[in-house]
Kinemage of the C-alpha trace (Angstrom):
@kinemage 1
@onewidth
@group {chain A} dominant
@subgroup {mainchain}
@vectorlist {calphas} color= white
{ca unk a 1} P -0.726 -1.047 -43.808
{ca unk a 2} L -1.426 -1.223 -39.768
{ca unk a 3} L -0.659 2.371 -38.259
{ca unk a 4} L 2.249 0.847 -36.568
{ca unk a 5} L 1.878 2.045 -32.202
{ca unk a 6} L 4.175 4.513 -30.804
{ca unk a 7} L 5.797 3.246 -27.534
{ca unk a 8} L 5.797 6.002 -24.162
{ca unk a 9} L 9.279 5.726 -22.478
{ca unk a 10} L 7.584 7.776 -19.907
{ca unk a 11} L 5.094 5.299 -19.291
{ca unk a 12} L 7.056 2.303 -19.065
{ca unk a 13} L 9.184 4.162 -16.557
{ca unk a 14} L 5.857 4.495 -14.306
{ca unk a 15} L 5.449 0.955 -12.468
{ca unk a 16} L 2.067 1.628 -11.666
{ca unk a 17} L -0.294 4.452 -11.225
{ca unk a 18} L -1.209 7.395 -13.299
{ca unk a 19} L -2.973 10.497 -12.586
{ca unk a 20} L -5.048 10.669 -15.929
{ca unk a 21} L -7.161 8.832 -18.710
{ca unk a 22} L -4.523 9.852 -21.230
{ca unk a 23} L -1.497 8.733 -19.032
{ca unk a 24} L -3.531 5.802 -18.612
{ca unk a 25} L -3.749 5.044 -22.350
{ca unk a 26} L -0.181 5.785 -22.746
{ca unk a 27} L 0.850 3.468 -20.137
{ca unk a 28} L -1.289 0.684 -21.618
{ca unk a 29} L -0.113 1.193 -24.654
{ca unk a 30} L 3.300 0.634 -23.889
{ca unk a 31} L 2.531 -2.473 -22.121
{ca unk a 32} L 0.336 -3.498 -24.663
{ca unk a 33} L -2.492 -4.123 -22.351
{ca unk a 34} L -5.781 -5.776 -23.844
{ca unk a 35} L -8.018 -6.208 -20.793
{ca unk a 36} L -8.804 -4.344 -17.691
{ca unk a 37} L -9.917 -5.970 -14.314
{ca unk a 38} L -12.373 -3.001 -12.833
{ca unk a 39} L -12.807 -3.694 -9.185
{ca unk a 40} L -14.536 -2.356 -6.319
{ca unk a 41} L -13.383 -4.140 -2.920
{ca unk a 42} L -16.733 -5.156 -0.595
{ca unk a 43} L -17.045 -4.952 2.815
{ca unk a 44} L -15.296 -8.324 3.104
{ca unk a 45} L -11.849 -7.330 0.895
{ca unk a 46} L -13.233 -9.550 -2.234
{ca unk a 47} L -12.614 -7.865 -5.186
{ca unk a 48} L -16.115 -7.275 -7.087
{ca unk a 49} L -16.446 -5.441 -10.635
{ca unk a 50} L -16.011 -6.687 -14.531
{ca unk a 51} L -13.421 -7.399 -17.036
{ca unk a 52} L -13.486 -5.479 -20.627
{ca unk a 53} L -11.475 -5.164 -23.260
{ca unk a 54} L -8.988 -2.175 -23.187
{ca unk a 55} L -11.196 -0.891 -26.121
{ca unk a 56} L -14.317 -0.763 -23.985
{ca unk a 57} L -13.004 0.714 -20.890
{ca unk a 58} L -11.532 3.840 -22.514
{ca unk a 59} L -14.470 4.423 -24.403
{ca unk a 60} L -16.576 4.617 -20.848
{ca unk a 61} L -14.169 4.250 -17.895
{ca unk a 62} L -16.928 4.168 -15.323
{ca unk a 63} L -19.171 1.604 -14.413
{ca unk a 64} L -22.212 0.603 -13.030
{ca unk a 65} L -22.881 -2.026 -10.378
{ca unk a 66} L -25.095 -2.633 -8.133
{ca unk a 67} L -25.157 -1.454 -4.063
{ca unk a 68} L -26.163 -4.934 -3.355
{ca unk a 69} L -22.143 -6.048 -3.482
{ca unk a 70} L -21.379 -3.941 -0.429
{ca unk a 71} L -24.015 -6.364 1.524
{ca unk a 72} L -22.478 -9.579 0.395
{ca unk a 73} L -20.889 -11.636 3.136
{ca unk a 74} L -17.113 -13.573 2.419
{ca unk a 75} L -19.388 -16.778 0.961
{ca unk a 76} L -21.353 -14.573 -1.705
{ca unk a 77} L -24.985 -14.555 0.535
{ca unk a 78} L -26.542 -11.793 2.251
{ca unk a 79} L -26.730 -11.230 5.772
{ca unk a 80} L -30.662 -11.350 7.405
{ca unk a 81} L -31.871 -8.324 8.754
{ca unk a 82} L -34.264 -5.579 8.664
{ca unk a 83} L -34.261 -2.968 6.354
{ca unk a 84} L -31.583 -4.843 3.973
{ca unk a 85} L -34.272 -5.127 1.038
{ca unk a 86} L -35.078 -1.529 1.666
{ca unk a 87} L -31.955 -0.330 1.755
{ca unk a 88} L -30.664 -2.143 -1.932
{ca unk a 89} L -34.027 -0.980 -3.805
{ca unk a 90} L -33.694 2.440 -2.993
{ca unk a 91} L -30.153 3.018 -4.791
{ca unk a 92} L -29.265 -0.072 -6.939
{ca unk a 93} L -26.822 1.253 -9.609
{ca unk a 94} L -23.624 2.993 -8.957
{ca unk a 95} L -21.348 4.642 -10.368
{ca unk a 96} L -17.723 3.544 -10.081
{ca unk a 97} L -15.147 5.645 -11.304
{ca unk a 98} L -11.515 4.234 -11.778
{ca unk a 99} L -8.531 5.730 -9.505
{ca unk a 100} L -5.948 5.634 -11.890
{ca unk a 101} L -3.644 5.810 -9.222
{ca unk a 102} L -4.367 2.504 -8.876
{ca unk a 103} L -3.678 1.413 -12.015
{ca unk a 104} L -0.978 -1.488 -12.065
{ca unk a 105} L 0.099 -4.850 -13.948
{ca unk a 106} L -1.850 -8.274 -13.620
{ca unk a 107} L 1.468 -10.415 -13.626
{ca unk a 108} L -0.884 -13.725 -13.341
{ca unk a 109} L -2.865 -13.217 -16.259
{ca unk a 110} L -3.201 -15.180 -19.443
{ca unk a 111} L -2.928 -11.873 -21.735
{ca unk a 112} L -1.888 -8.891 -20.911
{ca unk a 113} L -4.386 -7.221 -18.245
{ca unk a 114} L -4.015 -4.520 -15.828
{ca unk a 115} L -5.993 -3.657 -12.832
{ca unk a 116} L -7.246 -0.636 -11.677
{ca unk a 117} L -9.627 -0.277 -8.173
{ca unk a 118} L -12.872 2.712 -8.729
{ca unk a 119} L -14.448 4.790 -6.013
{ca unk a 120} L -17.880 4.422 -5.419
{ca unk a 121} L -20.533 6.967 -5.826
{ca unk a 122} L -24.339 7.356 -6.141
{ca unk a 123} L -26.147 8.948 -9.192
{ca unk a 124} L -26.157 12.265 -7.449
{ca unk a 125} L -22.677 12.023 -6.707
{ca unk a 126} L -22.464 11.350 -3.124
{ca unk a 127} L -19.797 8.589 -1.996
{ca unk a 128} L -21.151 5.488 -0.918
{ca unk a 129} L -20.565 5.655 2.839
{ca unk a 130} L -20.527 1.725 2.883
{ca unk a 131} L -17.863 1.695 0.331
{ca unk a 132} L -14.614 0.555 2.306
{ca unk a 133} L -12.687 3.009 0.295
{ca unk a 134} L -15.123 5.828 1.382
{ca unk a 135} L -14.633 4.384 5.012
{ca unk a 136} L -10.519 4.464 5.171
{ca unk a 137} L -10.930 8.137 3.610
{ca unk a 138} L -13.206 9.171 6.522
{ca unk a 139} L -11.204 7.858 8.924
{ca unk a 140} L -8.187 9.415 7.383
{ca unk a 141} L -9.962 12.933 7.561
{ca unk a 142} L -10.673 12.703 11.061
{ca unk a 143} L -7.000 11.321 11.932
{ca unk a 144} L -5.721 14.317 9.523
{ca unk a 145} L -8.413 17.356 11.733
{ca unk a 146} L -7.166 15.551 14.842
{ca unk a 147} L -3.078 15.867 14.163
{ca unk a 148} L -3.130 12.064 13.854
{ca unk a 149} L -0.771 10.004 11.654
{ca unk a 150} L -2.175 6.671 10.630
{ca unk a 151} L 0.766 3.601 10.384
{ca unk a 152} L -0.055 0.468 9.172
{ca unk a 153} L 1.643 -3.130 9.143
{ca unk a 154} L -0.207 -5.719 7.210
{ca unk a 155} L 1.676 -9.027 7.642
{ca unk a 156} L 0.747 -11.940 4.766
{ca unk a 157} L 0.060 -14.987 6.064
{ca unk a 158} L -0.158 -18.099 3.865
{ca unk a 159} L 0.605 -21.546 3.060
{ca unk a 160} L 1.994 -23.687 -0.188
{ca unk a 161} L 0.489 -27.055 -1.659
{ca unk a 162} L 0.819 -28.985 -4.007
{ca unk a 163} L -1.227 -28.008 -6.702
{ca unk a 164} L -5.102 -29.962 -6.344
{ca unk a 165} L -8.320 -29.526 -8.853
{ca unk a 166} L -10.068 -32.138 -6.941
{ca unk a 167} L -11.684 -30.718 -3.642
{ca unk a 168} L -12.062 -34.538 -2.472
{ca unk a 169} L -9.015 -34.970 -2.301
{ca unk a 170} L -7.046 -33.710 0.773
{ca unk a 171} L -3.905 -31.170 0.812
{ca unk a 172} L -0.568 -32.169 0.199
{ca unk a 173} L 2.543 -30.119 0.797
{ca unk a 174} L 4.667 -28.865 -2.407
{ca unk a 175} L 7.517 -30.408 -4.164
{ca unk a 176} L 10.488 -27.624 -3.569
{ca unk a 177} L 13.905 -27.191 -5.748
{ca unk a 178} L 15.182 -30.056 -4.252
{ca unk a 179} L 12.291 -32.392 -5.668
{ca unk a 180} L 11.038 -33.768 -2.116
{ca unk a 181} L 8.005 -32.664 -0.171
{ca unk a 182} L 8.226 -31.833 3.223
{ca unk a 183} L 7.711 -34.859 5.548
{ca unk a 184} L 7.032 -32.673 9.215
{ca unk a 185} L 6.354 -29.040 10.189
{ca unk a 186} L 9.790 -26.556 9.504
{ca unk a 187} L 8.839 -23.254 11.007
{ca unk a 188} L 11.261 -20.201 10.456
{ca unk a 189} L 13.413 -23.122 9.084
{ca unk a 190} L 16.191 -21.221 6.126
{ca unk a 191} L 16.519 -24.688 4.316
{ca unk a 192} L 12.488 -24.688 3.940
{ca unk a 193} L 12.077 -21.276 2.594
{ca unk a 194} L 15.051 -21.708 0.271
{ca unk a 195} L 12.911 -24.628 -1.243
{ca unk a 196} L 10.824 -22.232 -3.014
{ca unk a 197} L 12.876 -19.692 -3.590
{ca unk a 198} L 11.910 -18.411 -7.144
{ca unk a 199} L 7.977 -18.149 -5.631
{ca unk a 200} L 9.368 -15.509 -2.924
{ca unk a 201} L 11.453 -13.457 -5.769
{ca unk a 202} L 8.098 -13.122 -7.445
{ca unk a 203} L 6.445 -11.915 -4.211
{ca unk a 204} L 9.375 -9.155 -3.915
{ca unk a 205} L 9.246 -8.070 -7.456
{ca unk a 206} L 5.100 -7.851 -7.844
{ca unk a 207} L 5.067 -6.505 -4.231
């Protein structure tokens, strides 16, 4: 008979972020988490890493990728210039170890994933001072020596279509509630955002 799992209260009161590889396991667990997104964001604010099974990941929760991803441009290539070649060859692998603090829900997955972003270091355990993670901390420590306080205000910007898996085809505006399109431009109109109205819930809950 399957050892039936025991379910954390404590962890399903935690939306996201843990401090610790057991909390972590515990929160899975009650979630019943199978796969892990490990990311790494690049100089560009792509998310680069691997997906494993839950299994795999707490077996070895750090990775290794390659410097090379901090160099990538938004398009995948590599910018030309001196010293780039150099610069990859002398310290290809990292290390990436996961910030469980980071640790949330994927709520557009398939199966039941969760996310969690790693800090970058090299094999000597240095942080990789092109890691944008590394960068926001440095800038944080001189804004913390200086009696600074840092405030931020990211705004989302974004548009809805209708749904198109054929890129020669051109983009059509979404059918709302209501069951029309939209035939002109609406902006800041009330009737237009209530078109879509369950898409925005989502964006408060997951947000």
């Amino acid at each position: 008979m399957a050892k039936k799992k025991t379910v954390h209260p404590e962890a399903l009161s935690v939306p996201r972020g843990v401090k610790t590889l057991a909390e972590a396991k515990a929160w899975m667990a009650a979630r019943g988490i199978t796969e892990i997104e490990c990311t790494v964001p690049d100089l560009a604010g792509v998310a680069r890493g691997k997906i494993m099974p839950a299994s795999k990941f707490f077996s070895s929760p750090v990775m290794n990728l390659p410097l090379s991803i901090f160099f990538q441009t938004i398009s995948g290539e590599y910018p030309d210039y001196e010293g780039l070649v150099d610069s990859v060859a002398a310290d290809s692998d990292l290390v990436m170890e996961p910030d469980f603090s980071t640790l949330a829900v994927v709520p557009w997955a398939n199966d039941p994933t969760a996310q969690v972003i790693h800090n970058a270091f090299h094999r000597d355990g240095r942080p990789v001072e092109l890691s944008p993670r590394q960068v926001l901390k440095n800038v944080l420590n001189l804004y913390a020596k200086r009696g600074w306080k840092a405030v931020v205000a990211p705004e989302i910007e974004f548009y809805l279509v209708e749904p198109n898996i054929d890129p020669d085809y051109p983009l059509k505006p979404p059918v709302g509630r209501s069951g029309r399109p939209e035939i002109g431009r609406q902006s800041y109109s009330i009737q237009a955002v209530n078109e879509f109205d369950a898409l925005f819930e989502d964006i408060y809950d997951y947000s």
